[in-house]
C-alpha positions as CSV (number, residue, x, y, z in Angstrom):
1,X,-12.7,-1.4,10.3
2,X,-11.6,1.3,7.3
3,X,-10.3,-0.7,4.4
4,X,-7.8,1.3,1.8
5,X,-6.6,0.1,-1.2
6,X,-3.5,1.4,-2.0
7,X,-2.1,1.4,-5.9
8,X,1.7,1.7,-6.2
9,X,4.2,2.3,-8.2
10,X,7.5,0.7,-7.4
11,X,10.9,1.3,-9.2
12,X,10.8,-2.2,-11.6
13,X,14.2,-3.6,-10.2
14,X,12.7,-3.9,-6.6
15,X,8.8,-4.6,-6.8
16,X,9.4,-7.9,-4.7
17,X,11.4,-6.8,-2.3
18,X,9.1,-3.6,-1.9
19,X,5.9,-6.0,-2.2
20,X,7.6,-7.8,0.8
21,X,8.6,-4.6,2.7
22,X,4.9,-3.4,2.4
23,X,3.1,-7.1,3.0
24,X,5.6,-6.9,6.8
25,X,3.9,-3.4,7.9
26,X,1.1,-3.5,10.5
27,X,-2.1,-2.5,9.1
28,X,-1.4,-4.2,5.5
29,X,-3.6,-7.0,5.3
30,X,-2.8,-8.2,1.5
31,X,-0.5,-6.9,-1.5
32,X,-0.8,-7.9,-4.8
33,X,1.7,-7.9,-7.7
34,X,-0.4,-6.6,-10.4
35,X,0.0,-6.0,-14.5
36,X,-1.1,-2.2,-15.5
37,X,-0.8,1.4,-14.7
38,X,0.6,0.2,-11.1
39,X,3.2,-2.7,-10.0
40,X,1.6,-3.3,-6.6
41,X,-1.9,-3.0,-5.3
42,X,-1.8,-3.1,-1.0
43,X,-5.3,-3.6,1.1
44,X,-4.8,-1.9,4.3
45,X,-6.9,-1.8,6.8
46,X,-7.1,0.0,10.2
47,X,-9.5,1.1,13.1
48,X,-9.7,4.6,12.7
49,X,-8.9,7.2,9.9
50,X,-5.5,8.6,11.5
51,X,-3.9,5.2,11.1
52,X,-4.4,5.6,7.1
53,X,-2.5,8.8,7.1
54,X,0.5,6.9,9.7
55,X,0.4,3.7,7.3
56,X,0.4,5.1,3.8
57,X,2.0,8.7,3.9
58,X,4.0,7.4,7.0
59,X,5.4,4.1,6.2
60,X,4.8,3.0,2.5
61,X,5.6,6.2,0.6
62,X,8.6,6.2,2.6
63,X,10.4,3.1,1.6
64,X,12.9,3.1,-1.2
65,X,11.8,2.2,-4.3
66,X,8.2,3.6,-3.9
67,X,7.5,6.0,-6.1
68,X,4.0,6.7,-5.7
69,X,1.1,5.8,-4.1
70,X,-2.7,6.2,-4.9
71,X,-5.0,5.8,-2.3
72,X,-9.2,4.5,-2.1
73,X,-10.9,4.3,0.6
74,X,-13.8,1.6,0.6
75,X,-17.4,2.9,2.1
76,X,-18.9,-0.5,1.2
77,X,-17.8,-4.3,0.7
């Protein structure tokens, strides 16, 4: 299993209906309302490397209100 954690920046007026948006996608195991340089932090996590690519640039930099996304890819837990 690859495990991503994903910091994003949400327009303020819809970070929980984003938050919600995100936590409903497949491959997102956990989101987090956070305080700091980002509003929301998502733990995805998917079998092989072209799912991070279909969830992230695919699906959560798509819907409205995101405005961006910064991505870390775990090697270790």
């Amino acid at each position: 299993m690859i495990t991503t954690i994903v910091m994003v920046s949400v327009e303020a007026n819809v970070i929980p209906e984003v938050a919600q948006h995100i936590a409903d996608l497949d491959g997102v195991s956990e989101v987090y309302s956070v305080a700091g340089d980002v509003d929301l932090i998502a733990i995805v996590r998917v079998r092989e490397f072209d799912q991070i690519a279909e969830v992230i640039a695919g699906r959560i930099s798509k819907i409205e209100g995101v405005l961006h996304t910064d991505t870390h890819v775990a090697f270790r837990a």
